[in-house]
C-alpha positions in Angstrom: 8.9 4.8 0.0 11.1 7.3 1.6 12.3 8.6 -2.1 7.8 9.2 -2.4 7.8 11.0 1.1 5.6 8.4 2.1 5.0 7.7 5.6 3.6 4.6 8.2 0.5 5.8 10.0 -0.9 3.0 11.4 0.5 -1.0 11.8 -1.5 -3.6 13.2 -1.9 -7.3 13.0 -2.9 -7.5 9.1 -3.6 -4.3 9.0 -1.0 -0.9 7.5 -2.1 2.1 7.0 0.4 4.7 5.0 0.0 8.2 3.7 1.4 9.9 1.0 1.2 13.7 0.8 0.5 15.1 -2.6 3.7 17.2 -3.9 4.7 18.1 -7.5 7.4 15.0 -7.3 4.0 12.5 -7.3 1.6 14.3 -9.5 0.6 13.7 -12.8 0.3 16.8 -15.7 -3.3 17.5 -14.2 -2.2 17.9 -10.5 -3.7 14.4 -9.3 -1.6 12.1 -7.7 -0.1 9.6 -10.2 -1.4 6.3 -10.4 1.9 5.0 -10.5 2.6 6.3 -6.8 -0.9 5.6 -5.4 -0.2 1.9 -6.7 2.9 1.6 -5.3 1.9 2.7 -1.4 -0.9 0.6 -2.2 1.3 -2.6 -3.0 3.6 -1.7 -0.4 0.9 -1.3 2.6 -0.7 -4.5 1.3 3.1 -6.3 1.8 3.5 -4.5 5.2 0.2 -6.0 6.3 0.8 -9.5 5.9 4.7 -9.2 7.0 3.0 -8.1 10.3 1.7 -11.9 10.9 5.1 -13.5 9.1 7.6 -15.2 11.3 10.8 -13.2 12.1 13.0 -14.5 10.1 11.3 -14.2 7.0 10.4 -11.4 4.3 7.7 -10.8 2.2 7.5 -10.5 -2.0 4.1 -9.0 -4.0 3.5 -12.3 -6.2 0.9 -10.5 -8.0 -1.5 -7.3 -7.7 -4.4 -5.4 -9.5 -6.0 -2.2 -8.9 -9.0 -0.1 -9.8 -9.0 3.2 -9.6 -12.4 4.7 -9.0 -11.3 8.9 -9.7 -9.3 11.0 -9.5 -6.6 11.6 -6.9 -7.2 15.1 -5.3 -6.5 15.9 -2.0 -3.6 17.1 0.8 -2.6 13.4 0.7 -3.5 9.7 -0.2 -3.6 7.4 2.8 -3.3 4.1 1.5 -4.8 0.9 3.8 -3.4 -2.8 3.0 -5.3 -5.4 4.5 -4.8 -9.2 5.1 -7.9 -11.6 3.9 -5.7 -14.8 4.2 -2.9 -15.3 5.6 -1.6 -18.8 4.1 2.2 -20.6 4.8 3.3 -19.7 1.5 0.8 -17.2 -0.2 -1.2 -14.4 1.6 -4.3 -12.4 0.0 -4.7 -9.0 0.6 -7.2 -6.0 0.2 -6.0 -3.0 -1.0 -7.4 0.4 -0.7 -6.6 4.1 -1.5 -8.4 7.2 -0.3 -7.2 11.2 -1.1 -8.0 12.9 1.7 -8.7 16.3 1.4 -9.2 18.6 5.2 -12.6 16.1 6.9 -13.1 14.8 2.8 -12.5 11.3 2.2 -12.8 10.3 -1.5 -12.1 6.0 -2.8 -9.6 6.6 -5.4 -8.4 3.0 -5.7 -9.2 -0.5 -4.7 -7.1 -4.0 -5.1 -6.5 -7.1 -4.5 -3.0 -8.3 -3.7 -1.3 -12.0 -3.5 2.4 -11.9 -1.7 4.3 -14.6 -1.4 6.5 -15.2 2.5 10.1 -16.5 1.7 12.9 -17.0 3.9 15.3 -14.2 4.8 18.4 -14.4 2.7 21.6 -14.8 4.4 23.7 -11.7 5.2 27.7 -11.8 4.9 
């Protein structure tokens, strides 16, 4: 996420929020943000969202996700929102959402659903 420039806005139980400005390093040849990137802060604000109601000493893994997208990315940035449907022992369901943002303009680029799976922390050395 850091290698995107992307950024946490907003953590709550279940519920991340993370935005992603647009730059050249993210855009596609038409100047919208790629797909690939607004999937990816997507996936990981989904992951975020359910680690926030995981025990400690555990660490969260996407299992499986899909998204829409709805248009085209335009905008200053993409603000991505993951959040938790069901939180299970094993397997958590997530919503996933994607909005450019453009000044007051809020445009659904991308919507999802996410399934991540909670597995213990491996053992550091």
């Amino acid at each position: 996420m850091a290698h995107l420039g992307a950024r946490l806005t907003h953590v709550a139980p279940g519920r991340v929020h993370i935005v992603l400005p647009s730059r050249p390093e993210v855009t596609q040849q038409n100047g919208y943000v790629h797909a690939g990137a607004t999937s990816a802060v997507a996936d990981t604000a989904g992951g975020y969202a359910a680690y926030t109601l995981f025990p400690a000493d555990t660490e969260v893994l996407t299992v499986e996700y899909k998204i829409n997208l709805l248009a085209p990315a335009v905008g200053d940035h993409i603000e991505a929102i993951g959040t938790v449907l069901k939180a299970g022992r094993t397997l958590t369901v997530c919503t996933l959402e994607a909005h450019a943002v453009q000044g007051e303009q809020r445009t659904l680029v991308a919507t999802g659903q996410q399934t991540l799976m909670r597995v213990a922390s491996p053992q550091r050395t």
